[in-house]
DOGUPA-487960 format. One record per residue: residue in three letters; y, z, x of N, C-alpha, C, O in turn. Coordinates in steps of 0.1 Angstrom, whole numbers, padded with zeros to 4 digits, always signed. Each point is the difference from the previous one (the first is absolute). Example, Ala and Ser with C-alpha at 12.3 -4.5 7.8 and 13.67 -1.06 7.14 Angstrom:
# residues 2
ALA-0057+0078+0132+0012+0000-0009+0012+0000+0009+0000+0007+0010/SER+0011-0014-0014+0011+0000+0009+0011+0008-0008+0011+0001+0005/
This chain:
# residues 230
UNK-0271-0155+0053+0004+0010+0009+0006+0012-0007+0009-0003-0009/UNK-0012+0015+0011+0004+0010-0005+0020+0001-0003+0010-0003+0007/UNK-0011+0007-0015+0019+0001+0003+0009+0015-0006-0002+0006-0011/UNK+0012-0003+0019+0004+0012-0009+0007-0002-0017+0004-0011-0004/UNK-0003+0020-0003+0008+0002-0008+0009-0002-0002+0003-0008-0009/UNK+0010+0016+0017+0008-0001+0002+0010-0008+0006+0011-0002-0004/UNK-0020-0001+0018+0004-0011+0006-0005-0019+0000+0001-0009+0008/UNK-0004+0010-0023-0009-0009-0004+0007-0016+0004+0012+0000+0001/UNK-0019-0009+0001+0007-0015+0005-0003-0008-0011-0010+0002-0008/UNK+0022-0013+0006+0003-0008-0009-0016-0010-0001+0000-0010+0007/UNK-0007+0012-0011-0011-0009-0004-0014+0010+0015+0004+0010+0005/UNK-0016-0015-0002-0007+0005+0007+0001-0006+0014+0000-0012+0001/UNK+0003+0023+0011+0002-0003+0010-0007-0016+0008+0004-0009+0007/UNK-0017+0014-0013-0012-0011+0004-0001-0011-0007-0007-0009+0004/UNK+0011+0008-0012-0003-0014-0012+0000-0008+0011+0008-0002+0010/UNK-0022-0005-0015-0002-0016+0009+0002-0012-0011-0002-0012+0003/UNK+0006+0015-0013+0004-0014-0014+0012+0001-0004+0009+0008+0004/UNK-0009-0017-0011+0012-0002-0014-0009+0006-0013-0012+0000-0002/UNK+0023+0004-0007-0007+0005-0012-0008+0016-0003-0008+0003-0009/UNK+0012+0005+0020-0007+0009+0001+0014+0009-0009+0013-0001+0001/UNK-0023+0010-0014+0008+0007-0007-0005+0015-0001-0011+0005-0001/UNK+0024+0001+0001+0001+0010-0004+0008+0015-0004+0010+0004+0006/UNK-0019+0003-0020+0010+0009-0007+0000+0015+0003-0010+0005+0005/UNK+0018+0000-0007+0005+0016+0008+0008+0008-0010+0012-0001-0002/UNK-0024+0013-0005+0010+0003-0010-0001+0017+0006-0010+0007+0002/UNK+0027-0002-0001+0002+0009+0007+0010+0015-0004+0012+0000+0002/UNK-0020+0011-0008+0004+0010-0001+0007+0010+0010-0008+0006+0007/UNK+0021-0002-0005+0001+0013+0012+0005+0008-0008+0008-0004-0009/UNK-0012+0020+0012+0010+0012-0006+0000+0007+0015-0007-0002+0010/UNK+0018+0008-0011+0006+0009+0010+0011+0010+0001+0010-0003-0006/UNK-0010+0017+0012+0011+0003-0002+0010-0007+0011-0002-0009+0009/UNK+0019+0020-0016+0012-0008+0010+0000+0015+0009-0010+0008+0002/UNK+0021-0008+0003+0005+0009+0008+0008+0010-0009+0005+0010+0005/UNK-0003-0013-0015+0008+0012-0015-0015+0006-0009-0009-0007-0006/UNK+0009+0019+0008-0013+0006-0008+0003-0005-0015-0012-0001-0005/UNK+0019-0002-0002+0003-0002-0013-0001-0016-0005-0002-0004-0012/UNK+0002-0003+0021-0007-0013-0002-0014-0010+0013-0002+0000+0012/UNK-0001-0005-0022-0011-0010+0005+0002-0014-0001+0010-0006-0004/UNK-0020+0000+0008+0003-0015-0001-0013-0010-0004-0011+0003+0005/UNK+0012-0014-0014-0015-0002-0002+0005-0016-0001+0010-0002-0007/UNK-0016-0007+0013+0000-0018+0004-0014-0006-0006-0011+0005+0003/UNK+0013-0011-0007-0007-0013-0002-0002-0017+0004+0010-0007+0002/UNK-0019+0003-0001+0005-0017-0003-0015-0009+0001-0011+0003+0005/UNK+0013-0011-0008-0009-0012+0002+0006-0011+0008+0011-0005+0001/UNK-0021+0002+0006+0002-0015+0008-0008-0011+0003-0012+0001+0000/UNK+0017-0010+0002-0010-0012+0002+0002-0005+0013+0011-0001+0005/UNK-0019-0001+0000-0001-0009+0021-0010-0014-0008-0009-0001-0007/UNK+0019-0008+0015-0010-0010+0002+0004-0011+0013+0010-0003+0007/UNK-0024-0001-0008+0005-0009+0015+0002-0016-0005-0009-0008-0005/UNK+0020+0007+0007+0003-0016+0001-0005-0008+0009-0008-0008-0005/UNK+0010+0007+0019-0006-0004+0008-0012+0006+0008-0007+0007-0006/UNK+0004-0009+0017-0011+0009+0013+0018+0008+0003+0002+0012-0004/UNK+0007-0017+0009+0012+0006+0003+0011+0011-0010+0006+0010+0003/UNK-0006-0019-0013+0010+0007-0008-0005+0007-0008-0009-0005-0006/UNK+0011+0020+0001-0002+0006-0012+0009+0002-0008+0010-0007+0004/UNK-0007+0013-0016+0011+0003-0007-0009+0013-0011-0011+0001-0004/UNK+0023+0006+0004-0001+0017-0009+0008-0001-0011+0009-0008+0001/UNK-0011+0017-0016+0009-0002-0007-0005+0014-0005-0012+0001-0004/UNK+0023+0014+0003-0003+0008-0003+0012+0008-0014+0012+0002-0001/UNK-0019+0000-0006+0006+0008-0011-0003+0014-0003-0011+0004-0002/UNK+0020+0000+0000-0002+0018+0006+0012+0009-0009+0010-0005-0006/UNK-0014+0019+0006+0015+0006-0007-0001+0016+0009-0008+0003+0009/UNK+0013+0000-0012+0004+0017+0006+0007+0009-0010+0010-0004-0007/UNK-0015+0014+0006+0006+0014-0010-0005+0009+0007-0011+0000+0007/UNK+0021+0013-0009+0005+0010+0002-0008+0010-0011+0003-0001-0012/UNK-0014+0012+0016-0005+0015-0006+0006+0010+0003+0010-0001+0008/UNK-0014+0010-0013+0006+0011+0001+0019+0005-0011+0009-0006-0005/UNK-0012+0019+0007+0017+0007-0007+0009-0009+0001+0008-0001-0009/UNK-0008-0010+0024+0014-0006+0005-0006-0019-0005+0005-0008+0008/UNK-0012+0004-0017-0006-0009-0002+0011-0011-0001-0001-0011+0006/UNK+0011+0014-0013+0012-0007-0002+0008-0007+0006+0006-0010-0003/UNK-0007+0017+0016+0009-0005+0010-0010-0013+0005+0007-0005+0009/UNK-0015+0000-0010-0010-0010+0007-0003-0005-0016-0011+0005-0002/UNK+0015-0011-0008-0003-0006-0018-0014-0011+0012-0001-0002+0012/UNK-0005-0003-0022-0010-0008+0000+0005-0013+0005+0007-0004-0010/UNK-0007-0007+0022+0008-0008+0004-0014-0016+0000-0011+0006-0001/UNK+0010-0011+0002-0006-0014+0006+0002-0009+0013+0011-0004+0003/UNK-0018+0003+0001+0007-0009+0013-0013-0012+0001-0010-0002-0007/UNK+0015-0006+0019-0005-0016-0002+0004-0008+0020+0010-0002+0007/UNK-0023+0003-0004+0000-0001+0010-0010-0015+0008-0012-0003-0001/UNK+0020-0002+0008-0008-0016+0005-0005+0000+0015+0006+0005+0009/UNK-0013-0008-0008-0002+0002+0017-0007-0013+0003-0005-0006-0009/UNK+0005+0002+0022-0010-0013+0002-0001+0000+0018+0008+0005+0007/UNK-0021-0010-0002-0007+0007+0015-0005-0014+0005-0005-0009-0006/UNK+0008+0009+0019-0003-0013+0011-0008+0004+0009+0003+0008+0009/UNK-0014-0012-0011-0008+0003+0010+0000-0006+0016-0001-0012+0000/UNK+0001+0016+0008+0003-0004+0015-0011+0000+0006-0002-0009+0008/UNK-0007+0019-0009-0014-0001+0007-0013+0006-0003-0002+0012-0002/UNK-0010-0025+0001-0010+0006-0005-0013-0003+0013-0001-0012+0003/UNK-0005+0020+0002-0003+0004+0009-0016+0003-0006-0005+0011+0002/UNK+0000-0018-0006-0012+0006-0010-0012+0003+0013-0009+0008-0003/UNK+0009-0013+0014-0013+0004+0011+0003+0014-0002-0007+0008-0005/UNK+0019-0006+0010+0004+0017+0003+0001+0006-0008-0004+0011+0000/UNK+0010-0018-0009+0005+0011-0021+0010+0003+0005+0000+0011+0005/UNK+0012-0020-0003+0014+0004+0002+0006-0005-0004-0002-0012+0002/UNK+0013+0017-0012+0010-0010-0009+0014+0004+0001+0003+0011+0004/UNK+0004-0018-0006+0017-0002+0002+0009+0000-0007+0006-0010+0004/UNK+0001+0017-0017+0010-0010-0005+0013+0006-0003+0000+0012-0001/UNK+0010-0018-0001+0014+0004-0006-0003-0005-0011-0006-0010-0004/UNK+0014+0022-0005+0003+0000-0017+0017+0006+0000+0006+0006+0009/UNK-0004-0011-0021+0014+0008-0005-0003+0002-0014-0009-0005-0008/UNK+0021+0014+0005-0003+0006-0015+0017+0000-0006+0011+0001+0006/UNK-0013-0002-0018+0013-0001-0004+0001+0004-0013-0007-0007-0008/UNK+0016+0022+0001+0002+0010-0010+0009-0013-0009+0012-0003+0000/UNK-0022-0002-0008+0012-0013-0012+0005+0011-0009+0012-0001-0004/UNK-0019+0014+0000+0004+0010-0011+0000+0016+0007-0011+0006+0001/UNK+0024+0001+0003-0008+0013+0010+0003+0008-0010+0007-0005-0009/UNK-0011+0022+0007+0002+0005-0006+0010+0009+0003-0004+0009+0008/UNK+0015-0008-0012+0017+0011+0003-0008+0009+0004+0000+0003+0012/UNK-0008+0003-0022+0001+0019+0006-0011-0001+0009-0001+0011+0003/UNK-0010-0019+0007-0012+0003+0002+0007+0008+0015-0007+0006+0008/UNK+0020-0007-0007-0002+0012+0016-0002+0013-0009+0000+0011+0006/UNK-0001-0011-0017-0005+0019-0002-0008+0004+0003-0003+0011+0004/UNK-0009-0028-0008-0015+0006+0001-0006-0014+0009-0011-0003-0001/UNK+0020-0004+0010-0010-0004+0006-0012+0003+0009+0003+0010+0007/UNK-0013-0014-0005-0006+0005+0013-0010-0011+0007-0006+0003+0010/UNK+0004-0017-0018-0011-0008+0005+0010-0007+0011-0003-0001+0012/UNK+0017-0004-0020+0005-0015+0005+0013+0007+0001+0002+0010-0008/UNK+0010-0014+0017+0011+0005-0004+0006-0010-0009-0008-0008-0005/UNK+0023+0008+0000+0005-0005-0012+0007-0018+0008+0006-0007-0007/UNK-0009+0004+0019+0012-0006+0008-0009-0011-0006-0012+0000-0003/UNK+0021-0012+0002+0003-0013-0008-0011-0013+0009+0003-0012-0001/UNK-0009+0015+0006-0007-0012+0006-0011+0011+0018+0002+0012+0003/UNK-0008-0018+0001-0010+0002+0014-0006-0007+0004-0007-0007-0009/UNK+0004+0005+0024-0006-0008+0006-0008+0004+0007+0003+0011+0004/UNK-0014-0014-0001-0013+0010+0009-0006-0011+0006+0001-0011-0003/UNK-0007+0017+0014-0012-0003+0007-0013+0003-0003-0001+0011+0005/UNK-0008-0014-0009-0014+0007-0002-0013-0001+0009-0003-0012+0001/UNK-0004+0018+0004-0012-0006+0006-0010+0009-0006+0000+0009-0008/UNK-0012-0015+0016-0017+0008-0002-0008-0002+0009-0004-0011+0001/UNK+0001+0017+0004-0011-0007+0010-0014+0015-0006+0001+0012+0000/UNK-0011-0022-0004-0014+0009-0002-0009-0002+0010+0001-0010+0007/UNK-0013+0021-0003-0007-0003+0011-0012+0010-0007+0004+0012-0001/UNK-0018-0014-0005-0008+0000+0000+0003+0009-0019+0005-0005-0009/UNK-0009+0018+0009+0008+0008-0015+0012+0000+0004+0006-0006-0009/UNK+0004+0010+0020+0013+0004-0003+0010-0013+0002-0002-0011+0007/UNK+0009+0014-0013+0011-0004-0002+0018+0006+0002+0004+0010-0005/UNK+0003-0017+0010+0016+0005+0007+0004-0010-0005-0002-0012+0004/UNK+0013+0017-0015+0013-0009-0008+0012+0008+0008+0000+0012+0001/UNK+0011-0021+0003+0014+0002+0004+0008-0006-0010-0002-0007-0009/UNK+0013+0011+0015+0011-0009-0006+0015+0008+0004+0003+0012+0003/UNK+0005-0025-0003+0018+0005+0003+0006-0007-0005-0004-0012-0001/UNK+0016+0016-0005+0011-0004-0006+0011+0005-0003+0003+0011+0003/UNK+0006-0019-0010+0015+0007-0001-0001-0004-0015-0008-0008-0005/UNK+0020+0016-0005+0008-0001-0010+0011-0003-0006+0004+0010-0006/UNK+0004-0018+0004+0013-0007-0004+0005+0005-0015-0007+0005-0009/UNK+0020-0006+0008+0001-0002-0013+0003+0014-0007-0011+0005-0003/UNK+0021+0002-0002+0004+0009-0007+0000+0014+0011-0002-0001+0012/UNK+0004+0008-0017-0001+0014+0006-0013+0009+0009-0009+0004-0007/UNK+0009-0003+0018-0009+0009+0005+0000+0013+0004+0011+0006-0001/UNK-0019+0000+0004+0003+0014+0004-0003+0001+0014-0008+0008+0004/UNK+0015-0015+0003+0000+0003+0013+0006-0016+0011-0003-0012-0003/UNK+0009+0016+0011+0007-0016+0005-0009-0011+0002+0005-0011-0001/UNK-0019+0014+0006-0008-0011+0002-0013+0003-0006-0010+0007+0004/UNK+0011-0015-0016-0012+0001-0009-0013-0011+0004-0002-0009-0007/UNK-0004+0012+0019-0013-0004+0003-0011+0008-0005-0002+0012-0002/UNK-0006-0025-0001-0017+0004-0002-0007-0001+0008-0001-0007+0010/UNK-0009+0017-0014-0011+0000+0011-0016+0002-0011+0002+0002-0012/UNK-0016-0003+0017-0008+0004-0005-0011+0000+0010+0000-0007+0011/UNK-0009+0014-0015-0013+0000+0013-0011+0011-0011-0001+0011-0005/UNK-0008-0022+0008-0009+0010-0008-0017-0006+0010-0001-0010+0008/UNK-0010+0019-0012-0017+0000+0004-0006+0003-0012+0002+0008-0009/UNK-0013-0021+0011-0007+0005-0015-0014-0005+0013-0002-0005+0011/UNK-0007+0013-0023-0018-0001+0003-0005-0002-0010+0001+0008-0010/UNK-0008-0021+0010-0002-0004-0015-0016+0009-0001-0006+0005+0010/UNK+0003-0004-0022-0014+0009-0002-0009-0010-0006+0002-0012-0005/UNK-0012+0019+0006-0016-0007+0000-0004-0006+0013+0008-0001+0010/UNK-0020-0002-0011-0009-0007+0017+0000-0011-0006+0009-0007+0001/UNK-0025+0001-0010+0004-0010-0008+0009-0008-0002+0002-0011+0007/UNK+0004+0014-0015+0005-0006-0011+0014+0009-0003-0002+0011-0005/UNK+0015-0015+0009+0011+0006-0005+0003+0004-0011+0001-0008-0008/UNK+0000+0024+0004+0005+0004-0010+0014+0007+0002+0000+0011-0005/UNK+0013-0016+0013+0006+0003-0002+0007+0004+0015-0005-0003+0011/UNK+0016+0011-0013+0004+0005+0018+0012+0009-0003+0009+0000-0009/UNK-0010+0010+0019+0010+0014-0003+0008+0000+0011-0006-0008+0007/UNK+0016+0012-0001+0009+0004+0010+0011+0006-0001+0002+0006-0010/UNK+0008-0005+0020+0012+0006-0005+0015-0011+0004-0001-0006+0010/UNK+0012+0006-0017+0006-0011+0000+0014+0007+0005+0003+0010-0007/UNK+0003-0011+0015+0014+0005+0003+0018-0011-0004+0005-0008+0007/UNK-0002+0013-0020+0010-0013+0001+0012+0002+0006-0001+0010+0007/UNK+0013-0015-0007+0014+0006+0005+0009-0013-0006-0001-0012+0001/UNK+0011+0020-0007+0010-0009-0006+0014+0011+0002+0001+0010-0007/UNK+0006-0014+0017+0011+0006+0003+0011-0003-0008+0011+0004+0004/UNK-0013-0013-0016+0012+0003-0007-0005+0008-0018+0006+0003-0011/UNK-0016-0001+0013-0003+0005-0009+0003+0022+0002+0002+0005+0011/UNK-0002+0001-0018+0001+0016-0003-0008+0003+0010+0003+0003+0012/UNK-0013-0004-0016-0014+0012+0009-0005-0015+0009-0005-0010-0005/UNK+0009+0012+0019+0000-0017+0009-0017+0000+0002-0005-0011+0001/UNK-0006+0023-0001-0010+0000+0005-0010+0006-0016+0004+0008-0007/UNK-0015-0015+0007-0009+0002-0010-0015-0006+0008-0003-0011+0005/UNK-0003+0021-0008-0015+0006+0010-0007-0003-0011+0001+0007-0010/UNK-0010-0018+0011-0010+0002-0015-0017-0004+0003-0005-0012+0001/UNK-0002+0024+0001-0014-0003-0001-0006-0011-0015+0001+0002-0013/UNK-0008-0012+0019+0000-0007-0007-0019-0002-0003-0008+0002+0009/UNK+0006-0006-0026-0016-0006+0005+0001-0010-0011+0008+0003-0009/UNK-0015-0014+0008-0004-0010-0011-0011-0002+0003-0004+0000+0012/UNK-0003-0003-0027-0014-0001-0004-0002-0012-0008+0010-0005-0006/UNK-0023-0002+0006-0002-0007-0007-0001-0019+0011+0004-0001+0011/UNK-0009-0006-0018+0001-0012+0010+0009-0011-0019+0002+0002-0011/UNK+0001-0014+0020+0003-0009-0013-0011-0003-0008-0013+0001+0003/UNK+0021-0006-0017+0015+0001-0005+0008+0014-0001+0012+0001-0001/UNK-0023+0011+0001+0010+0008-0006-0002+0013+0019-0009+0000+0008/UNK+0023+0009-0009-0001+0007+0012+0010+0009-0009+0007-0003-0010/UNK-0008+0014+0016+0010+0017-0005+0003+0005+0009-0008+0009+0004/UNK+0018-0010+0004+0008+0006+0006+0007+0016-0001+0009+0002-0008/UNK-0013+0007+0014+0010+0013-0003+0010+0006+0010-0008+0007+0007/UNK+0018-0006-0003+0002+0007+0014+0011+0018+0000+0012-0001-0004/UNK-0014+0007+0006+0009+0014-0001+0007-0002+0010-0006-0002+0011/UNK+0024+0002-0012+0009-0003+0006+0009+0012+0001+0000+0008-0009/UNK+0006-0008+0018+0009+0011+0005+0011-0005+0009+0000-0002+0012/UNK+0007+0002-0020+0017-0005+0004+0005+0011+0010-0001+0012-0003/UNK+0006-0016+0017+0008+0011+0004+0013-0008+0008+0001-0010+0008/UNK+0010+0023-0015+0016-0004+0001+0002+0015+0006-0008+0009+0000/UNK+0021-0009+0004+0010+0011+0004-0003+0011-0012-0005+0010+0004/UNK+0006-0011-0019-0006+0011-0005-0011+0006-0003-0002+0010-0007/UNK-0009-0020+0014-0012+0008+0002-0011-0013-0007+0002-0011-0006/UNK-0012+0016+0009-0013-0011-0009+0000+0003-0012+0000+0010-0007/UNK-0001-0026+0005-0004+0003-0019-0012-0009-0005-0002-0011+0006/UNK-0007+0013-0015-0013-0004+0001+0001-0011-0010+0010-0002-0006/UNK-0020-0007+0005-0007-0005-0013-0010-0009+0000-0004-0001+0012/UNK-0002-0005-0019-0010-0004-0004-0001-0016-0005+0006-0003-0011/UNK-0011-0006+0017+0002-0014-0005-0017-0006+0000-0009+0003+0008/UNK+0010-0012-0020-0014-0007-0006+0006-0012-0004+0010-0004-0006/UNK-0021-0001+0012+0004-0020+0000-0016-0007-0008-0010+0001+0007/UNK+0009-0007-0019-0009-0007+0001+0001-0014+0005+0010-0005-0004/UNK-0019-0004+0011+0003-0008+0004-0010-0011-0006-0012+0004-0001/UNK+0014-0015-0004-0005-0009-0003+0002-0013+0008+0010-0006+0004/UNK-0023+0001-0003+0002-0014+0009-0012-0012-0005-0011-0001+0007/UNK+0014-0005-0017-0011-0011-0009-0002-0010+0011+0009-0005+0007/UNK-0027+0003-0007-0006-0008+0006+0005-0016+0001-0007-0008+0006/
């Protein structure tokens, strides 16, 4: 089942096994809301499915600061765990169900300069769904954030995105546009037309993102390759 980028789920919505793996290695640059610096993230991750129910995530990532004001954001590392319960799999219809949480074991001090994917808050809990019906496809999701500082009193998540996968045949891939919202994060809303190409093991993800906060939109650009061994 197609899935967003940003709003991506701890292992694959649809997985009907145990043992299903897979790697996610993930570039973003972007500006901030200060003309004099930028922000550029990394990481790799691994999903695998333990059970038909349980998944588990294990992500390693860092964040640094471009531009004149580079300093103020030094090069940081962070270390991140997540694991997802699936509640419903609906396979006549293609509808699936599950609660995940996530939890920051390493966050990075400076990333409110340059956050823009995740905010910095210490753990989250979500809802995810999908229901697909013939090409398209509708991913949701809601949740909240705990844990350290937010920018705003009630740091709920949200996501909603449509994808149309392409080809008649034979899938090569599916484009749409993904809307995320994390109200404890800087810029709460980020708009990202999205397309990925390719079928397994290998798929390329690209999406152009545009954060908008109280000081206005700020753009950037994220590439995922994704790996998933037979």
């Amino acid at each position: 089942m197609p899935e967003p980028l940003i709003g991506e789920s701890i292992t694959d919505l649809d997985r009907s096994e145990a043992g299903e793996l897979e790697f996610d290695v993930t570039a973003l640059v972007h500006r901030t809301t200060l003309t004099t610096l930028n922000g550029f993230s990394g990481a790799l991750e691994c999903e695998y499915g333990v059970t038909r129910q349980l998944g588990v995530a294990l992500e390693v990532g860092f964040t640094k600061a471009l531009g004149p004001d580079a300093a103020t954001a030094p090069f940081e590392p962070g270390l991140n765990l997540g694991a997802a319960w699936a509640l419903l799999h609906d396979v006549t219809r293609d509808i699936h169900l599950q609660v995940e949480s996530r939890l920051r074991l390493l966050r990075e001090k400076a990333s409110d300069l340059v956050e823009f994917e995740d905010s910095n808050l210490a753990a989250a809990v979500d809802l995810r769904g999908g229901a697909r019906s013939g090409l398209w496809t509708l991913r949701s999701g809601l949740g909240f954030g705990f844990g350290g500082h937010s920018r705003r009193a009630a740091p709920l998540r949200a996501n909603l995105s449509l994808f149309r996968e392409l080809g008649t045949s034979s899938s090569i891939g599916f484009a749409g546009v993904e809307v995320d919202g994390d109200w404890g994060r800087l810029a709460p809303v980020i708009v990202a037309p999205t397309a990925v190409f390719g079928s397994r093991p290998f798929r390329l993800g690209l999406a152009v993102l545009m954060a908008i906060s109280e000081a206005g939109p700020t753009p950037g650009i994220m590439v995922r390759l994704i790996y998933e061994p037979d």
